[in-house]
C-alpha positions in Angstrom: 167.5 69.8 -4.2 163.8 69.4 -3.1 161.3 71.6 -4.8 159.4 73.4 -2.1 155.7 75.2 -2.7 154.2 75.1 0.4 155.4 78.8 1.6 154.1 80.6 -1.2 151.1 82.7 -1.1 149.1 80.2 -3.6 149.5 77.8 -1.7 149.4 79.2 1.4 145.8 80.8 0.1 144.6 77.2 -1.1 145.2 75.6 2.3 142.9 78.6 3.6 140.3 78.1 1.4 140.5 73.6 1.8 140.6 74.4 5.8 136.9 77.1 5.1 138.5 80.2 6.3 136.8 81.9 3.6 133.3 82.3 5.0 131.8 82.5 8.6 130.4 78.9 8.2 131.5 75.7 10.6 133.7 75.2 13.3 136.7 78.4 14.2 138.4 76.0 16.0 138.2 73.1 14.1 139.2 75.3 11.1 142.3 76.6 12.5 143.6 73.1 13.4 143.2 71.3 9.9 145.0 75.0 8.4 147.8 74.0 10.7 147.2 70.0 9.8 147.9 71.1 6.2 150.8 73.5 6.7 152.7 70.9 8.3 152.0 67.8 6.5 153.3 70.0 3.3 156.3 70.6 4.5 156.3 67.5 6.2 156.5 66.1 2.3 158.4 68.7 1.3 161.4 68.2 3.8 161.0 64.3 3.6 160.6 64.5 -0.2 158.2 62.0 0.6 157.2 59.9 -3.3 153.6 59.5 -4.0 154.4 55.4 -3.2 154.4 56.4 0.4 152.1 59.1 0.4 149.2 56.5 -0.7 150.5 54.2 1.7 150.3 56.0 4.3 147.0 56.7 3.1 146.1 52.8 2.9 147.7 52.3 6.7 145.3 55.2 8.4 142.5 53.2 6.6 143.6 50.0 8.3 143.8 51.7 11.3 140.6 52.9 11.8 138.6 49.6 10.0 140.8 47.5 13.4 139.9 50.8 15.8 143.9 51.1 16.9 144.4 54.6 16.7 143.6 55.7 20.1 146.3 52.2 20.7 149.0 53.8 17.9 148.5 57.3 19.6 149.5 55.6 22.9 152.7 53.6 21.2 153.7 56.7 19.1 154.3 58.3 23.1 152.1 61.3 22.4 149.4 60.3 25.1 152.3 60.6 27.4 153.7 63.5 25.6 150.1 65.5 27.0 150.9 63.7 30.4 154.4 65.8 30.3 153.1 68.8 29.1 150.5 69.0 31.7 152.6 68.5 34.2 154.7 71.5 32.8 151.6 73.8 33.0 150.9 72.2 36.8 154.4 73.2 37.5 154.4 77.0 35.6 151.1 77.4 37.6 152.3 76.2 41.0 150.5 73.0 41.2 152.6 70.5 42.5 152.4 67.1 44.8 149.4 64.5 44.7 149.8 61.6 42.4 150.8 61.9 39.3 149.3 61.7 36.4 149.3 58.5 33.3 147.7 57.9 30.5 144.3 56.5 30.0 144.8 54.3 26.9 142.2 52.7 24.5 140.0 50.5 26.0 138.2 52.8 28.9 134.1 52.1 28.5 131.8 54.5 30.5 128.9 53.7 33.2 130.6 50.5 35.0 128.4 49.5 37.8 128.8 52.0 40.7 128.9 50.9 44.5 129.2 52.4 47.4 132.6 52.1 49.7 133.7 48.4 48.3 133.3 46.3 44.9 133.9 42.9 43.7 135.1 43.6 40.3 135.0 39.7 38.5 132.3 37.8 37.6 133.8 34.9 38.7 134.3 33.3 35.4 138.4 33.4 35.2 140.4 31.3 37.6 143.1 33.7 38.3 144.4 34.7 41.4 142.1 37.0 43.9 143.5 40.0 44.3 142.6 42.9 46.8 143.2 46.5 46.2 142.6 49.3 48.6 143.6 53.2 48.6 142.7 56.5 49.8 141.9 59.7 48.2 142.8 63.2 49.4 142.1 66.8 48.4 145.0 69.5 47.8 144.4 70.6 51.2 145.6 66.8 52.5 142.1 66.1 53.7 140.3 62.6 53.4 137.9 63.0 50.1 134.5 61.5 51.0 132.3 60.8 48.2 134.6 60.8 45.3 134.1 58.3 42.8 137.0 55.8 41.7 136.8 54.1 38.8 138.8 51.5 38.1 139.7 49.1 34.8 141.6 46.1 34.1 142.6 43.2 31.9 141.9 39.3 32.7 144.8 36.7 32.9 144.4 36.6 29.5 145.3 40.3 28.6 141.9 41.1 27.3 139.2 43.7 28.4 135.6 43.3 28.7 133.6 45.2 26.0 136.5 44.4 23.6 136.4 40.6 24.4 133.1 39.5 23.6 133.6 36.3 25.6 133.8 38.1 29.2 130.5 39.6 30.8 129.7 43.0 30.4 131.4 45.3 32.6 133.8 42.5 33.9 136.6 43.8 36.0 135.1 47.2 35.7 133.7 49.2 38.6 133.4 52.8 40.1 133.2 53.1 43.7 132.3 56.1 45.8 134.7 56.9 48.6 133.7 56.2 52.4 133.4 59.3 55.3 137.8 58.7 55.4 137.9 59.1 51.6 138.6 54.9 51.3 137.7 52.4 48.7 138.1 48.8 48.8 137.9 46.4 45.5 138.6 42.6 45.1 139.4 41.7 42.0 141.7 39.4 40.1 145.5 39.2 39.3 145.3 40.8 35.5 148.3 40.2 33.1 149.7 42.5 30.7 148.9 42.7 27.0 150.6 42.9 23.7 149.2 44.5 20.6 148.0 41.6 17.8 150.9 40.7 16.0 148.9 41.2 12.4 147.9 44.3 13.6 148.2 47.7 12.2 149.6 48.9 15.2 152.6 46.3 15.7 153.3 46.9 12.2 154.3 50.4 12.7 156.0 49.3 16.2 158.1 47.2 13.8 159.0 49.2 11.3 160.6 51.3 14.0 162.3 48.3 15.8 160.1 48.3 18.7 158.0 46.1 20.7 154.3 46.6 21.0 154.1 45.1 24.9 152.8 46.7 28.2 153.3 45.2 32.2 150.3 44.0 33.7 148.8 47.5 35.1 145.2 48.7 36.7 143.5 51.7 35.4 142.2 54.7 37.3 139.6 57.6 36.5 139.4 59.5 40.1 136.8 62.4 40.4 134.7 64.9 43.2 132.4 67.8 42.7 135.0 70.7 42.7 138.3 68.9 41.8 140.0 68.3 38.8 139.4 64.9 36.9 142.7 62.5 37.6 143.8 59.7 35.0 146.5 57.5 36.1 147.1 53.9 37.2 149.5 51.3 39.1 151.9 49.4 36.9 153.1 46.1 38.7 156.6 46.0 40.3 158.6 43.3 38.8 156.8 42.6 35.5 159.8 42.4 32.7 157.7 45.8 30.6 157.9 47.5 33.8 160.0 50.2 32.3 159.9 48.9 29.3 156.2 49.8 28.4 155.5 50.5 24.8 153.2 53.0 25.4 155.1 54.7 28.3 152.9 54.8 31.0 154.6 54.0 34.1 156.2 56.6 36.0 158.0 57.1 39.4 154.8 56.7 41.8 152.8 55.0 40.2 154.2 51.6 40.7 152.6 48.8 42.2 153.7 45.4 44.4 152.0 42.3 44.4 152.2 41.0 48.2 151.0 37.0 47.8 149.4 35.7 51.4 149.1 31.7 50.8 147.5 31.1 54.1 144.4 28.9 54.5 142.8 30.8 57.2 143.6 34.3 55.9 142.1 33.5 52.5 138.8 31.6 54.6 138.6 34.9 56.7 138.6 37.1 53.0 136.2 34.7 51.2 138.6 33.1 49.1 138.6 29.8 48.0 142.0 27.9 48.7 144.4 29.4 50.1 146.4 32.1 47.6 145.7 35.5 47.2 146.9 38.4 46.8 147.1 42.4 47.9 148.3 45.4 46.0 150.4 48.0 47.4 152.0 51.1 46.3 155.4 52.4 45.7 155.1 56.3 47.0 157.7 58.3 47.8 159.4 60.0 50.9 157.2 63.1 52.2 158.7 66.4 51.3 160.3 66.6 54.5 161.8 63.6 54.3 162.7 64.4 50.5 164.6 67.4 51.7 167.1 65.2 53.7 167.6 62.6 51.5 168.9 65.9 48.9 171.3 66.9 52.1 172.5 63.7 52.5 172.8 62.5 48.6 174.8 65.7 47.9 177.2 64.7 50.9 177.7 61.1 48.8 175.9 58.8 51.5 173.8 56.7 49.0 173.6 56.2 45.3 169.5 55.4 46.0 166.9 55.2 47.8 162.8 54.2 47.6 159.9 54.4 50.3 157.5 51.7 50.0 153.8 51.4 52.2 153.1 48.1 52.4 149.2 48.1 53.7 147.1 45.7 55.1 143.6 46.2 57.4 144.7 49.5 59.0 148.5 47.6 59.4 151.1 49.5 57.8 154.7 48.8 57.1 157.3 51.5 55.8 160.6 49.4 54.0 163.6 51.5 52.4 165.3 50.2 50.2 168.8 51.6 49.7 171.7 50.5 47.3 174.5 50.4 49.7 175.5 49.9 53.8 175.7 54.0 54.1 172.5 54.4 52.6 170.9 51.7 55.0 172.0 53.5 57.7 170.8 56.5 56.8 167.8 55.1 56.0 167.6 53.7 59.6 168.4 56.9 61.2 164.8 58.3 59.5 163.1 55.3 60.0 163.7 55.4 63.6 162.0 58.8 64.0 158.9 57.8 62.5 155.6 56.1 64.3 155.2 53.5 61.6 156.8 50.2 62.2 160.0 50.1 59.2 162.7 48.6 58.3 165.5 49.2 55.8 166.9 46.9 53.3 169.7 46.7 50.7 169.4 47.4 47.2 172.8 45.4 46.6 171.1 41.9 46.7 167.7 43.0 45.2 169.2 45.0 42.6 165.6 44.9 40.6 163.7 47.2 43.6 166.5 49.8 42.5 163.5 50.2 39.4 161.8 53.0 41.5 163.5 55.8 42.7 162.9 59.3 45.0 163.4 62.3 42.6 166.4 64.2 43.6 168.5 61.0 44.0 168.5 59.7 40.8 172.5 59.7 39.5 
């Protein structure tokens, strides 16, 4: 049987006196955190009868860790960034605050004071011969109202995976950019298609990730930091449909709304008409989900067994907007049709049956 200490009252007093709650000096906070820090790693190698072999080992791996600057990276692949993700959205929901788009982690590799423009932004230098890609969205206030003068600021990797700042061999501030919203609350951003990432092989990080069996690889994704005098700070971002760590990310960022399609336009005239060289580009477009109202009847009709599930996806363009369902099965289609047909946007529905991969993004409420 394990020898445990760490609940006596010697002990208990010791960790006191280590974490300075024995005079007024330093932080209260910061005091009351590494008293709880030392609790729980005690019994930590109490309950683990953890050997002194691993104790200095683990000592040896936070010291790698922080001469390769992979904690924030391990914190993400350990699933506790998104663990704050789901326990803010716990509070939002105990407090009422629901709706809007939800929330993601930020990750490691955010660098402040990107170049700021007004409206638009071309977010590559130029230098990497990946695919243009254009990006557009809208922010909103609570109340439902265009946001005018909120500042978006947006990340990404090149085709190579790799961030500027981190990757001394891109320009500073490539593929990074904060733009202020327009009078309808719009931004607009060309940029190019970025590719995921997986954490360096010889790395501290995938060496934890493989200890526990796991992969260290995330889909190819844009960050977001969206902000306005009077509103609360969002983090989030777009994870691409159809990228094989989808929903499969290692640091378990992509959730339901917050996926992303690539539309490719290989047209020579488009891509003259947009400033592109050649003729391929592409546009990103979100997955979003049904409006509540819309929600609502997709619950009626689930719980009556027309559907297994169903998806909403705006497909934008200049002003041109196309509403699809997608939908597993005939019922579901025609159900979806039957919606559709009430709506002012042009639609269309579509099976899930053949394009059983689109079935990756569902409403809430129909999941089975």
């Amino acid at each position: 049987m394990t020898t445990k200490i760490s609940h006596t009252a010697d002990v208990q007093a010791f960790f006191s006196e280590v974490a300075g709650l024995d005079h007024a000096a330093g932080n209260p906070r910061v005091k009351q955190i590494i008293l709880r820090v030392l609790q729980d790693s005690a019994r930590l190698i109490e309950d683990l009868d953890i050997t002194e072999d691993e104790f200095w080992h683990a000592v040896d791996y936070l010291n790698r860790l922080g001469g390769r600057n992979e904690a924030g990276l391990l914190a993400a692949g350990l699933g506790l960034e998104h663990f704050l993700d789901l326990l803010q959205d716990a509070k939002d929901a105990e407090a009422g605050l629901t709706g809007g788009t939800p929330r993601t982690i930020e990750g490691p590799l955010y660098v402040a004071g990107a170049p700021l423009a007004q409206g638009e932004a071309r977010m590559d230098d130029g230098s990497d011969p990946g695919v243009v890609m254009f990006l557009q969205g809208q922010v909103f206030g609570a109340d439902g109202a265009p946001l005018a003068g909120a500042t978006v600021d947006l990340w990404h990797a090149n085709t190579q995976g790799t961030y500027s700042y981190f990757d001394s061999s891109q320009s500073d501030y490539n593929l990074r950019r904060r733009i202020i919203t327009d009078a309808e609350g719009r931004y607009r951003a060309r940029s190019i298609v970025p590719s995921g990432y997986g954490c360096d092989p010889q790395g501290p990080t995938q060496e934890c990730l493989d200890l526990l069996g796991r992969h260290g690889q995330r889909p190819a994704h844009v960050h977001f930091f969206i902000s306005a005098p009077g509103h609360r700070h969002l983090t989030t971002q777009i994870n691409f449909a159809g990228d094989q760590y989808l929903w499969d990310d290692f640091a378990y960022a992509t959730r339901d709304g917050l996926v992303g399609e690539l539309r490719f336009v290989e047209d020579a005239a488009q891509a003259r008409d947009r400033g592109v060289q050649g003729e391929r580009f592409a546009e990103l477009a979100a997955i979003q989900a049904f409006e509540l109202a819309d929600l609502f009847i997709l619950k009626k009709y689930r719980r009556q067994g027309i559907g297994r599930a169903v998806a909403l996806q705006f497909l934008g363009g200049e002003g041109d907007w196309l509403l699809r369902c997608y939908a597993q099965d005939a019922p579901a289609v025609a159900f979806c049709n039957a919606v559709l047909a009430g709506l002012s946007r042009p639609a269309q529905a579509i099976t899930l049956e053949d394009e059983p991969d689109l079935l990756s993004f569902l409403v809430s409420g129909a999941r089975h």
